[in-house]
FITOR-468358 format. One record per residue (C-alpha): residue number from 0; residue in three letters; x negated, y, z. Coordinates in steps of 0.25 Angstrom, whole numbers, padded with zeros to 4 digits. Example, Ala and Ser with C-alpha at 12.3 -4.5 7.8 and 13.67 -1.06 7.14 Angstrom:
# residues 2
0;ALA;-0049;-0018;0031
1;SER;-0055;-0004;0029
//
This chain:
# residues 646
0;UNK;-0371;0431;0448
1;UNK;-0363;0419;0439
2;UNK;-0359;0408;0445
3;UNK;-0370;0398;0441
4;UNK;-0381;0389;0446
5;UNK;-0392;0397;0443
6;UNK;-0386;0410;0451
7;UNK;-0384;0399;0462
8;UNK;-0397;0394;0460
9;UNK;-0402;0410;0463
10;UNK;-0394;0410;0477
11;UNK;-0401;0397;0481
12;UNK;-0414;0401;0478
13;UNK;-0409;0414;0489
14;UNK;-0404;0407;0498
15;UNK;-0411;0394;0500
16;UNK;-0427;0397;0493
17;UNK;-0425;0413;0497
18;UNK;-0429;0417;0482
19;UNK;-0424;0428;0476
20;UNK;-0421;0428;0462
21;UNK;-0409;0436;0456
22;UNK;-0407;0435;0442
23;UNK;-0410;0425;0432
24;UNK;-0424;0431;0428
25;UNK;-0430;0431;0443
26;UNK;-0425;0417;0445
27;UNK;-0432;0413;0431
28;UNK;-0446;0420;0438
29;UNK;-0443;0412;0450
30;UNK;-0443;0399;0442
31;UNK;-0456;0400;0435
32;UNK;-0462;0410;0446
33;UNK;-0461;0401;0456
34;UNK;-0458;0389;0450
35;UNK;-0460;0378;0462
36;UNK;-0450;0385;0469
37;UNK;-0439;0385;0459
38;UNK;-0440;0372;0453
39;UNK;-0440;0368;0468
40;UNK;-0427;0379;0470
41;UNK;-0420;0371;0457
42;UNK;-0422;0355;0463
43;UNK;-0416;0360;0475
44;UNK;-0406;0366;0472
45;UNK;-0401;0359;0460
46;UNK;-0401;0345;0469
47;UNK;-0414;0338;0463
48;UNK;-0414;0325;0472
49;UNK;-0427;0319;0476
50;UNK;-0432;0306;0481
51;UNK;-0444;0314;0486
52;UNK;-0446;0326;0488
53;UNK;-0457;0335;0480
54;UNK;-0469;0337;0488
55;UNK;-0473;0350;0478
56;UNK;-0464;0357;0469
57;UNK;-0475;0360;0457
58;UNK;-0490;0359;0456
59;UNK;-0500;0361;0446
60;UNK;-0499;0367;0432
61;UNK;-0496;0364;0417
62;UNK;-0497;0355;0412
63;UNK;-0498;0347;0426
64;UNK;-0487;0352;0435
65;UNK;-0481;0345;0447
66;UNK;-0468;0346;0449
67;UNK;-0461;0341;0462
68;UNK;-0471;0332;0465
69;UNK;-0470;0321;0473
70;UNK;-0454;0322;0470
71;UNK;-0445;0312;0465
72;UNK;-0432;0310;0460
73;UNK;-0423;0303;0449
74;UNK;-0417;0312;0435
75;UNK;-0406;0300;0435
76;UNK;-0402;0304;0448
77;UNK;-0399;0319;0446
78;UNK;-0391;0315;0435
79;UNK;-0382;0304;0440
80;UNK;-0379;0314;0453
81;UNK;-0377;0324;0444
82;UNK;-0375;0336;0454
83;UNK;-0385;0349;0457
84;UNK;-0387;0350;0471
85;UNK;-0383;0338;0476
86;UNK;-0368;0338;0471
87;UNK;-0367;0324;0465
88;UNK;-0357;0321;0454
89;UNK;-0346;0311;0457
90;UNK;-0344;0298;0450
91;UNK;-0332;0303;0441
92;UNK;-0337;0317;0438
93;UNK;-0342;0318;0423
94;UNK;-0355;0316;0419
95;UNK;-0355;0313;0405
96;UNK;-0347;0317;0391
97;UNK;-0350;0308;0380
98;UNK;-0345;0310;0365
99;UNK;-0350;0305;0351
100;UNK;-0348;0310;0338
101;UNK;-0339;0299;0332
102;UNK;-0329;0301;0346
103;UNK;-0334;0291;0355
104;UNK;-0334;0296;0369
105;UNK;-0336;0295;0384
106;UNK;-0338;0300;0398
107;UNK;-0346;0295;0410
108;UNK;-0344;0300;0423
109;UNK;-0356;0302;0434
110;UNK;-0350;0288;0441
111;UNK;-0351;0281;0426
112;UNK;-0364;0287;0424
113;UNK;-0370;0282;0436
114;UNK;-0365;0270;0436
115;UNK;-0370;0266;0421
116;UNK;-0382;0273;0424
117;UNK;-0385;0263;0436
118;UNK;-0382;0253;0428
119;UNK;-0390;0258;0417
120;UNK;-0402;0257;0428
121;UNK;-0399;0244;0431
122;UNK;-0400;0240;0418
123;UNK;-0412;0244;0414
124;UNK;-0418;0241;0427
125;UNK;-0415;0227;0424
126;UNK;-0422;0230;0411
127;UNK;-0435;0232;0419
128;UNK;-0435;0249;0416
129;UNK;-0441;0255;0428
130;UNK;-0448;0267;0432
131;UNK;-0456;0274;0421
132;UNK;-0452;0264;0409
133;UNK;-0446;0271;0398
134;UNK;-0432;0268;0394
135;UNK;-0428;0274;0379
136;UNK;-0416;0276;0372
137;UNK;-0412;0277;0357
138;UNK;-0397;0285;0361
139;UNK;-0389;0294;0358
140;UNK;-0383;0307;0369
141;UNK;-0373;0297;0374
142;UNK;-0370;0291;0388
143;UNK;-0378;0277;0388
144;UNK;-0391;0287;0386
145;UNK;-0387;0294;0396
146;UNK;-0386;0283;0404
147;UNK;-0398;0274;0401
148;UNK;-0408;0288;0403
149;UNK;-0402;0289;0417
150;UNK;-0403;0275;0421
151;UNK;-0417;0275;0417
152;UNK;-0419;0288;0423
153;UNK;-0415;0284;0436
154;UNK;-0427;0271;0435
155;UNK;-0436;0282;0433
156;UNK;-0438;0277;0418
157;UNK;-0442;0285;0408
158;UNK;-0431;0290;0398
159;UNK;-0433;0292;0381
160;UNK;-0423;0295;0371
161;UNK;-0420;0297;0357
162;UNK;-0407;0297;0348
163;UNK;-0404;0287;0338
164;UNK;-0405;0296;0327
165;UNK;-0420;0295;0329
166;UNK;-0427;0286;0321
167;UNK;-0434;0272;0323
168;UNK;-0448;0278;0323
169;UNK;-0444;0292;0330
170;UNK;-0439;0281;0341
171;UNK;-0452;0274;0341
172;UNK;-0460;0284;0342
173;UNK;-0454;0290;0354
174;UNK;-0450;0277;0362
175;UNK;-0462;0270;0358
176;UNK;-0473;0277;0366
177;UNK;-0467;0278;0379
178;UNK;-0465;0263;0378
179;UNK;-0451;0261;0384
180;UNK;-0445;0248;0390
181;UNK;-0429;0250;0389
182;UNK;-0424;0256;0375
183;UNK;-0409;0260;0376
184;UNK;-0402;0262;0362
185;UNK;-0388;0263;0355
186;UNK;-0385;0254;0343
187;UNK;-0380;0265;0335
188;UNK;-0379;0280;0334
189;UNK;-0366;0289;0329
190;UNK;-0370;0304;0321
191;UNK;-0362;0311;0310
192;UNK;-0352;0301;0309
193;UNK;-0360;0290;0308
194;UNK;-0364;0277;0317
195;UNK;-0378;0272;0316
196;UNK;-0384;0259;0319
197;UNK;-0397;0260;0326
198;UNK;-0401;0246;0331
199;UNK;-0411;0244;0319
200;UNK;-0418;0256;0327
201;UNK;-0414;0252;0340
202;UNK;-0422;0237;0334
203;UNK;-0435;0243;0329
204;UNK;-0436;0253;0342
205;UNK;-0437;0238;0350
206;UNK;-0448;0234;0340
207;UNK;-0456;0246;0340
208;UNK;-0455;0248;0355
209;UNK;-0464;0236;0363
210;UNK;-0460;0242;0375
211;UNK;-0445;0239;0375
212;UNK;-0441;0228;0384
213;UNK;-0426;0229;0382
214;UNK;-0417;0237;0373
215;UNK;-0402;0240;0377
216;UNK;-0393;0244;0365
217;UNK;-0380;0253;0368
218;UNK;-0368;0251;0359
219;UNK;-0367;0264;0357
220;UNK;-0361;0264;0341
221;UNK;-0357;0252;0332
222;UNK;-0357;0240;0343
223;UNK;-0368;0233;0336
224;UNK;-0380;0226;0346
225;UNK;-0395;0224;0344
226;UNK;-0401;0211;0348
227;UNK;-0412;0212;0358
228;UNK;-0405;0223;0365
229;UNK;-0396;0225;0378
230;UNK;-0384;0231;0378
231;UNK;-0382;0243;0385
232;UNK;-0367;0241;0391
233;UNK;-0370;0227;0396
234;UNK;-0383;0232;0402
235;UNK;-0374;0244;0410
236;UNK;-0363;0232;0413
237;UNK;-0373;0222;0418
238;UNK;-0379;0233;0429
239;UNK;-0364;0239;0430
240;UNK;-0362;0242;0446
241;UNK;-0379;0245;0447
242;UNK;-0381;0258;0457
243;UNK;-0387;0271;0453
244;UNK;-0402;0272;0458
245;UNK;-0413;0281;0454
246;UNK;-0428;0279;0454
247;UNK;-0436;0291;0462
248;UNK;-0445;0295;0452
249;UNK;-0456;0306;0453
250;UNK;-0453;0321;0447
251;UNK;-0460;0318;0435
252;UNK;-0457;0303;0431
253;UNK;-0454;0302;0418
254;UNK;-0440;0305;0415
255;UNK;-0439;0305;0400
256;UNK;-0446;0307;0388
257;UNK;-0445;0319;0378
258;UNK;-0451;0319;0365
259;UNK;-0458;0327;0357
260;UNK;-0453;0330;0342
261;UNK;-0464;0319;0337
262;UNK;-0464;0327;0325
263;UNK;-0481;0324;0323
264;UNK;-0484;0309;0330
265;UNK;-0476;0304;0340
266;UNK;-0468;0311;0348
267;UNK;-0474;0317;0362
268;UNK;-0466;0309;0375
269;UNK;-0461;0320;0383
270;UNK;-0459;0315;0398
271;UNK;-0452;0322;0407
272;UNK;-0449;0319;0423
273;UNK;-0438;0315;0431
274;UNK;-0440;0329;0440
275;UNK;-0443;0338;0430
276;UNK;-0431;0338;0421
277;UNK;-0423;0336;0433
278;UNK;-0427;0349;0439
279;UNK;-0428;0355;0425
280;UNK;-0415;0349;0420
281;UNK;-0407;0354;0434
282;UNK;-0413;0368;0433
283;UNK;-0409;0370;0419
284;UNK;-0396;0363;0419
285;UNK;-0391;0369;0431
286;UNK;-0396;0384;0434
287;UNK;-0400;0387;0418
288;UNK;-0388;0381;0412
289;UNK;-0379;0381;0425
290;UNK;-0374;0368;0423
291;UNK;-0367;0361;0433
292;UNK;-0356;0350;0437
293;UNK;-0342;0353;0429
294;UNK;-0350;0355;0416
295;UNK;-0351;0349;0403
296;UNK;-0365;0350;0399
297;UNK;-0368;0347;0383
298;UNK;-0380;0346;0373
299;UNK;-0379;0341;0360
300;UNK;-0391;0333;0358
301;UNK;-0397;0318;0355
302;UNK;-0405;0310;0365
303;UNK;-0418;0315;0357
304;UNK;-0417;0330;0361
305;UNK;-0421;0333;0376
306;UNK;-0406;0340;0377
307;UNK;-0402;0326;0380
308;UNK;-0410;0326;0391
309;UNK;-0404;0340;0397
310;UNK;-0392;0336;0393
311;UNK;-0390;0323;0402
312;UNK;-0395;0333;0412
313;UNK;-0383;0337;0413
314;UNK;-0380;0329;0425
315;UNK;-0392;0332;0433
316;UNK;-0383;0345;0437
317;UNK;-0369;0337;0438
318;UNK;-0364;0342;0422
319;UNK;-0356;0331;0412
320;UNK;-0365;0331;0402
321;UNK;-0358;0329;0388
322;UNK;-0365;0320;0379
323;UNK;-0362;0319;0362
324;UNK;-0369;0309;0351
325;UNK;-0367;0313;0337
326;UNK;-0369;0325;0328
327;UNK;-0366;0339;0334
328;UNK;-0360;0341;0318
329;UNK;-0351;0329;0316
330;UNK;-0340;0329;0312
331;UNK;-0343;0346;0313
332;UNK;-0350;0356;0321
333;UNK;-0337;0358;0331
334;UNK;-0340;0343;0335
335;UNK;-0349;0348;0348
336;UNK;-0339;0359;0351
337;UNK;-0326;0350;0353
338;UNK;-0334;0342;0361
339;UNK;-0337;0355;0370
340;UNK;-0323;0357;0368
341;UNK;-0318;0344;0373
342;UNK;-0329;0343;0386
343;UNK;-0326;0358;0389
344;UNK;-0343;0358;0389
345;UNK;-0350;0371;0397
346;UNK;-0363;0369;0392
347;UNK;-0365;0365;0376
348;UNK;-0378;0364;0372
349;UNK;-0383;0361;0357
350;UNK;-0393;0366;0348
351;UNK;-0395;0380;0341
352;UNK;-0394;0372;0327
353;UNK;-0381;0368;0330
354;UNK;-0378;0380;0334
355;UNK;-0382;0386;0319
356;UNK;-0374;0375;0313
357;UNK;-0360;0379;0320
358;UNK;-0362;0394;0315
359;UNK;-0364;0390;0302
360;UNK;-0354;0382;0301
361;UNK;-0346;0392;0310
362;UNK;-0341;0383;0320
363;UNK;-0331;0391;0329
364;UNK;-0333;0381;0341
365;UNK;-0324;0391;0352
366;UNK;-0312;0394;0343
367;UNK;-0310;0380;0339
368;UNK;-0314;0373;0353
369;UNK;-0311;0376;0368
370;UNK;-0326;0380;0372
371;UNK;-0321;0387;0386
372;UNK;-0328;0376;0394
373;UNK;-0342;0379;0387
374;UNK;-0350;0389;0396
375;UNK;-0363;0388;0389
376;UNK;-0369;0383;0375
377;UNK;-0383;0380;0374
378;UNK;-0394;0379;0363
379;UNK;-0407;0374;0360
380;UNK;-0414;0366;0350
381;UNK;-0417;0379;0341
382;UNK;-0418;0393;0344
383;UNK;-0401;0398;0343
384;UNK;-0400;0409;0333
385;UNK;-0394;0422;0336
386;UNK;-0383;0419;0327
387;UNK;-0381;0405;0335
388;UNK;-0378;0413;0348
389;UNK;-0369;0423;0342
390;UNK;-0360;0411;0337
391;UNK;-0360;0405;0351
392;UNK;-0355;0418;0356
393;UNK;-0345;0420;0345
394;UNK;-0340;0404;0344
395;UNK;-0343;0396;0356
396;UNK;-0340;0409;0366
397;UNK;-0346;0421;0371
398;UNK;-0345;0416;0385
399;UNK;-0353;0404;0381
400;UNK;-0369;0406;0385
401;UNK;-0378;0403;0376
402;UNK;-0390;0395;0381
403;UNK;-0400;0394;0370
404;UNK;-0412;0387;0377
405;UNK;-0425;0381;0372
406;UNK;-0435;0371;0379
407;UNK;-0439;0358;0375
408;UNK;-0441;0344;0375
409;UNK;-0455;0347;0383
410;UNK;-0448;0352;0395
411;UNK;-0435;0347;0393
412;UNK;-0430;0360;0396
413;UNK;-0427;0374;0392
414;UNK;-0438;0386;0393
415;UNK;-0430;0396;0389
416;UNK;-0413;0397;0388
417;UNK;-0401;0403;0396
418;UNK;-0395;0404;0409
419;UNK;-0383;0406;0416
420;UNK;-0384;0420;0420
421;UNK;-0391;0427;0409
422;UNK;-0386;0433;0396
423;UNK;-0387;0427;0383
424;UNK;-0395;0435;0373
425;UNK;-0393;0433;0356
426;UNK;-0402;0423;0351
427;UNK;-0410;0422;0363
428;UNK;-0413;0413;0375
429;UNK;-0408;0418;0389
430;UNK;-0420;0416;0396
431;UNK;-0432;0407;0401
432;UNK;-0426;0395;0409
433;UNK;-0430;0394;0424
434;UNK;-0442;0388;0428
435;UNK;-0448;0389;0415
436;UNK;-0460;0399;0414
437;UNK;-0459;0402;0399
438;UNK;-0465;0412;0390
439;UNK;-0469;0417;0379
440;UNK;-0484;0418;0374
441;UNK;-0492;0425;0364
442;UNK;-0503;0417;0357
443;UNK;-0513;0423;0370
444;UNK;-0504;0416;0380
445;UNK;-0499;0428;0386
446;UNK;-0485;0429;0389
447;UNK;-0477;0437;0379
448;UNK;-0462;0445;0379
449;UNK;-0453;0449;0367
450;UNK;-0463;0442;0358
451;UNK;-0464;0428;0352
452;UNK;-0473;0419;0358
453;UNK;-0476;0402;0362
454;UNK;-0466;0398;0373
455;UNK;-0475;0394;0383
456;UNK;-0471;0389;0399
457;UNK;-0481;0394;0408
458;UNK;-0480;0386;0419
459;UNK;-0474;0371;0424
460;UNK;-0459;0366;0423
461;UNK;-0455;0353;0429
462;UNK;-0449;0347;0415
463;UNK;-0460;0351;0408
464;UNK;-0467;0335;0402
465;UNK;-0472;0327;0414
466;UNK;-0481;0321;0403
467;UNK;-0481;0317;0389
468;UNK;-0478;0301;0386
469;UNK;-0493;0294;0381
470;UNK;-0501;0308;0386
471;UNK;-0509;0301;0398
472;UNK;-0518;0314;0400
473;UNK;-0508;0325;0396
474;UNK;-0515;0329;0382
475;UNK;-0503;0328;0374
476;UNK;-0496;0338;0383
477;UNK;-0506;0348;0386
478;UNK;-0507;0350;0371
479;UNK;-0493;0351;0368
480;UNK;-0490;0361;0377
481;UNK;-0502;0367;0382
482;UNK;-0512;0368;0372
483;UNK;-0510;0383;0368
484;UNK;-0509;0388;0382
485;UNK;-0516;0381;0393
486;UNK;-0507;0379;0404
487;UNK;-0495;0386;0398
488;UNK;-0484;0376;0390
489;UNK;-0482;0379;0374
490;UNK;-0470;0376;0370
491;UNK;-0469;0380;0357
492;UNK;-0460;0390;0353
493;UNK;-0460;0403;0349
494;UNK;-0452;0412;0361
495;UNK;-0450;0427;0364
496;UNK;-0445;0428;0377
497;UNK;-0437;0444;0379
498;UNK;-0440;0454;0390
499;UNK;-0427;0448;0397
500;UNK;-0433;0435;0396
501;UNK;-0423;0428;0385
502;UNK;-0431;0423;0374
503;UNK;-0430;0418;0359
504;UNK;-0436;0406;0353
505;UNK;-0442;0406;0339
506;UNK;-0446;0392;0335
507;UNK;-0458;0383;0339
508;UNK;-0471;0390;0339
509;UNK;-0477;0381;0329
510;UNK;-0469;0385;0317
511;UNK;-0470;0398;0319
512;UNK;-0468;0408;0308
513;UNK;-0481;0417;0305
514;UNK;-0478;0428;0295
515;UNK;-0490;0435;0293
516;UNK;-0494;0438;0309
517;UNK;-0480;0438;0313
518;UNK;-0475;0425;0318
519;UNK;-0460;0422;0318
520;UNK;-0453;0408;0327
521;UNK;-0445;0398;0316
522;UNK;-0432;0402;0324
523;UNK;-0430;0416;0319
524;UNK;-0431;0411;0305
525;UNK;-0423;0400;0307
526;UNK;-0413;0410;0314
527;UNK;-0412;0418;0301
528;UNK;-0411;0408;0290
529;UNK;-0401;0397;0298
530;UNK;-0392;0410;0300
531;UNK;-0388;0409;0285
532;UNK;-0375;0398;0284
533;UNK;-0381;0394;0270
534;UNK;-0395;0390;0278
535;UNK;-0393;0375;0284
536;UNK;-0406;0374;0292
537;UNK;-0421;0379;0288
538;UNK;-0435;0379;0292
539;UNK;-0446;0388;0289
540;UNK;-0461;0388;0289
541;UNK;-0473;0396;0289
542;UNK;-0483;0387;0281
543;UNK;-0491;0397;0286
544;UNK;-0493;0393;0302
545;UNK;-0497;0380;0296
546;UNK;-0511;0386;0293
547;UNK;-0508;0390;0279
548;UNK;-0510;0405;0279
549;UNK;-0505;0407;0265
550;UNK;-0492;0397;0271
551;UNK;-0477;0401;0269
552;UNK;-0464;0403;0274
553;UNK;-0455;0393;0271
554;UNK;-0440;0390;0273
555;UNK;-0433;0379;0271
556;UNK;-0418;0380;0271
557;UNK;-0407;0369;0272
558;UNK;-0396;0377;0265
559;UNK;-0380;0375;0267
560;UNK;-0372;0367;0259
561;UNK;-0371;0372;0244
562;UNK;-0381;0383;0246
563;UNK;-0393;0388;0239
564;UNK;-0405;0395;0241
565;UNK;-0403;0405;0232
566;UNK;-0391;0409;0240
567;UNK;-0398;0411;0254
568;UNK;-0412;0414;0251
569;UNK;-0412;0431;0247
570;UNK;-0402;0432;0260
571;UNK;-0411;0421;0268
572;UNK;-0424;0430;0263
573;UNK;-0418;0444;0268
574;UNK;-0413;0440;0281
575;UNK;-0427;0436;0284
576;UNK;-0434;0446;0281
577;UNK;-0425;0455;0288
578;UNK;-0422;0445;0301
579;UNK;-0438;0441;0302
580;UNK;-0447;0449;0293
581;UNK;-0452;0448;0279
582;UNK;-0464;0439;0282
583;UNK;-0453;0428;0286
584;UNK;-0446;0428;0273
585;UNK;-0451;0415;0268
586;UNK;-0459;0411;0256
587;UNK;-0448;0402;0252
588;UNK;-0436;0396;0254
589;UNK;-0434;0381;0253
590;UNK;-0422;0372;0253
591;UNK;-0422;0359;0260
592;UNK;-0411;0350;0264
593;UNK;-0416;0349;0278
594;UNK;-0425;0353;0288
595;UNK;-0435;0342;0294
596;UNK;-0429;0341;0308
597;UNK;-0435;0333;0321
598;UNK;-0428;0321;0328
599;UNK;-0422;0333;0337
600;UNK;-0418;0341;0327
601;UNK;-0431;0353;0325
602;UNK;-0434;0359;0314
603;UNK;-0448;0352;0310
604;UNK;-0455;0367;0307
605;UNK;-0469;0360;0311
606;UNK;-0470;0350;0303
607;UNK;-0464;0355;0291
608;UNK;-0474;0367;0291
609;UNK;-0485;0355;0292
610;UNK;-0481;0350;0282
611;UNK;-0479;0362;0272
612;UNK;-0495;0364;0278
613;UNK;-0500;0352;0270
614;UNK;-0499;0341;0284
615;UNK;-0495;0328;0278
616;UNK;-0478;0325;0282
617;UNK;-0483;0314;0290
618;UNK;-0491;0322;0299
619;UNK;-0484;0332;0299
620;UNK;-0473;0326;0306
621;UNK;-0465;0313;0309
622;UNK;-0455;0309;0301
623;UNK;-0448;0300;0315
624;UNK;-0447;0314;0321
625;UNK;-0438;0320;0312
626;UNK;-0423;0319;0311
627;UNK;-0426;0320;0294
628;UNK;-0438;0316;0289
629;UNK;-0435;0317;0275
630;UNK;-0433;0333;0277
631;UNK;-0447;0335;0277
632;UNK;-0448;0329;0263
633;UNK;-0446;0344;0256
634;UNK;-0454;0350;0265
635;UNK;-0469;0340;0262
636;UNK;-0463;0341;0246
637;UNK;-0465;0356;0247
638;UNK;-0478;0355;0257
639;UNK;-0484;0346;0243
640;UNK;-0477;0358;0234
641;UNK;-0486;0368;0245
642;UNK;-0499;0361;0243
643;UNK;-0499;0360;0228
644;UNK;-0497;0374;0225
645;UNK;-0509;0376;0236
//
């Protein structure tokens, strides 16, 4: 067997809990079979430190499941120790890398890093956050963030976040209905070469927010100040020399909250607990991704995606976690590889889109950078095409795995991905991650192989929502999860999981494809008509799952620089028919400058197909969910063209 923690993991089970499991399969069984013993297993042996013990390890059912009640515990504190099994990191061992686009740069070691985060505490004690207020931040993935979560954290505060590419009313939105005390925020942003002032939304976030009882402002681009605010290096100066503390908190404290896409009303407050993304966090960092001290753990992402969230948990199991503010594209696409280069990173994680983008432009990143540190390269965000893991393999290296893994904000986790001792099979995900109890089902609820059908989750995680923010008797998230299935969690994708229990992910189940009977997932088409250079990006729609039986398959392309239709749609029309089938040939091709994308980056197929269906725009979706509102201005044109020709 490899030399990894999961394999590690199998012999402790042996030896200290006498179980018996002996390849990655039985150990998976184990974990969902028995799951009160394995989550159990996994705080014990990766080093979860309690206050007080657990009285019970699980009770009760979705969606009311106890986890280690009675339990209590500090996320900050697993992070600032940094080490899996009791091996605590040193003050001068690294925990942080820090790069932004335009050069600026830094490091913090785990001494730094807890002495600023106790500071940090301090301040905002003095500020009067204690446990259960909310403390929010309008930041980028840089190392202040990182600090201010953890010091609230480790008051047993409640954490929000968004990046400051979002908008004044997307803020609002967000922020405004938890009702926090404390907002964090930088006076300005750096992306694609160019600096950003955002104190004018840093001033109305203060005005629309009754709740704010102090605002601290980080120089973070341009030097400028805000009146009314605190400064957030004189707060850390003043409170220099505090010591570290932590606030024992109940497994399932709030910890920090999620959001839903908000692309109809406000977005849904996703809370998740102190316990349950520890527990989750360690099992997945550790025995799924095998990550440990003397790494160099990176995700590109912002402070709105729940990446972030996994990526500063890095330090739970000891790794330096790189961090990088800017655009993965400027000043090129080789611009995320020299930094792997120059950090000699072993785990790279980034989305399948990104992925696309370096084929097409045939990005070579191992012949023109030194890749020999890099172990692993993970994806998500979107399904990874077939094509996206043959130029892994052929570009970034063969000995590279490839961990393309799909979750969710929901859980704050993965349901299906890789681990360290499985193969790696084209185009499709390794296997069902431990501890969750996934499958497939039919539209009757019975579990099904080899075919499509809903991802569900059949039994409790300890990540999975500890409630939603404003849902006092739990309605709001009995519907969006179990409403279909009672007792079983929707997620709502369309999966097909194989008889050696890897899977393949074919879009959300609610812009499905239906082609006379036969339904087809979004991310089959998409893997057909992105693989052509002179497509940019697309989106297609079946008007008729929007209740229009006499409904249409549309496409819309974003074509490459200087191209035409005419140049692409005989080839684009053959390749589907023979890749898909006839029936998913589209109706017509249409050509639009962009697609309608959320703040985090999805293609908006729902709301689009609502609106070619005759549902007023505003209705349909929010305009302060999307990163580009004005994309949807084609799309209710052509709705109006729909409607007058009947």
């Amino acid at each position: 067997m490899a030399d990894t923690k999961i394999e590690a993991f199998r012999q402790w089970l042996r030896t200290e809990r006498d179980v018996e499991v002996g390849d990655y399969g039985e150990l998976w069984a184990f974990s969902v079979g028995r799951a009160a013993e394995f989550w159990d297993a996994v705080a014990e042996f990766l080093g979860v430190r309690w206050y007080e013990r657990p009285r019970e390890v699980l009770s009760g059912v979705m969606p009311s499941a106890t986890w280690f009640d009675g339990g209590t515990l500090n996320y900050a504190e697993h992070a600032l120790t940094g080490g899996v099994a009791g091996a605590a990191k040193a003050d001068d061992e690294l925990a942080v890398i820090f790069h932004r686009e335009d050069g600026r740069s830094g490091q913090l070691t785990y001494g730094a890093l807890r002495s600023q985060v106790a500071a940090a505490r301090a301040g905002l004690r003095a500020l009067g956050v204690s446990k259960g207020d909310r403390v929010v931040a309008l930041a980028p993935n840089c190392p202040q963030t990182l600090v201010a979560f953890l010091a609230a954290a480790s008051l047993g505060a409640v954490w929000s976040s968004c990046s400051p590419d979002f908008g004044v009313r997307a803020v609002s939105d967000r922020f405004g209905q938890i009702e926090p005390k404390v907002l964090i925020a930088v006076n300005g942003s750096v992306y694609n070469g160019r600096s950003f002032d955002t104190r004018s939304t840093v001033a109305q976030l203060i005005e629309q927010i009754p709740s704010l009882e102090a605002t601290v402002l980080i120089d973070y681009a341009g030097g400028s100040t805000l009146a009314g605010t605190l400064d957030w290096d004189t707060l850390l100066a003043e409170n220099a020399g505090a010591e570290p503390a932590f606030e024992p908190v109940e497994f399932a404290h709030p910890l920090w909250i999620l959001y839903s896409s908000g692309t109809t009303g406000l977005p849904k407050g996703i809370v998740h607990g102190h316990g349950g993304i520890v527990v989750e966090h360690l099992k997945a960092l550790a025995l799924q991704n095998d990550l440990g001290a003397g790494d160099r753990f990176f995700w590109f992402t912002t402070t709105g995606w729940m990446m972030w969230n996994l990526l500063i948990s890095g330090l739970l199991v000891g790794s330096t976690i790189v961090l990088y503010d800017g655009n993965p594209g400027y000043p090129d696409l080789s611009v995320l590889w020299r930094l792997a280069e120059q950090h000699r990173v072993t785990y790279f994680g980034t989305s399948a889109p990104y992925i696309q983008s370096c084929l097409k432009a045939k990005i070579r990143p191992s012949a023109d950078h030194d890749l020999t540190g890099l172990r692993t390269l993970g994806s998500t965000g979107a399904p990874l095409s077939a094509e996206g893991f043959r130029w892994i393999v052929d570009e970034v290296g063969r000995g590279v795995q490839i961990c393309s893994v799909s979750g969710g904000t929901d859980l704050c986790a993965a349901l299906v991905g890789a681990a360290p001792d499985l193969p790696v099979w084209l185009g499709e995900l390794s296997c069902r991650t431990l501890g969750a109890a996934v499958a497939a089902f039919d539209e009757a609820g019975n579990a099904v192989v080899e075919q499509v059908g809903e991802l569900v989750v059949t039994a409790p995680m300890p990540s999975m929502p500890v409630f939603f923010w404003n849902d006092p008797d739990g309605s709001r998230l009995r519907e969006a999860y179990f409403e279909m299935y009672p007792g079983v969690w929707r997620h709502g994708d369309w999966i097909r999981f194989t008889s050696r229990g890897s899977s393949v992910i074919y879009g959300r189940s609610d812009s499905t494809l239906n082609r006379g009977g036969v339904r087809m997932g979004t991310a089959e088409f998409y893997r057909v008509v992105e693989g052509f250079d002179l497509v940019a990006d697309s989106l297609v729609i079946d008007t008729s799952a929007a209740g229009n039986a006499d409904g249409r398959l549309l496409c819309f392309l974003v074509l490459a620089l200087g191209a035409e239709l005419a140049d692409i749609e005989p080839a684009l029309r053959k390749e589907l028919r023979s890749a898909l089938s006839p029936r998913h040939v589209p109706d017509r091709f249409v050509v639009v400058s962009e697609v309608p994308r959320t703040l985090n980056g999805k293609k908006c197929e729902v709301p689009v197909k609502k609106i070619l269906s005759g549902v007023a725009p505003e209705r349909a979706v929010s305009r302060e969910a999307l990163a580009n509102p004005d994309a949807l201005a084609p799309f209710v044109e052509l709705a109006g063209q729909l409607r007058g020709t009947g």
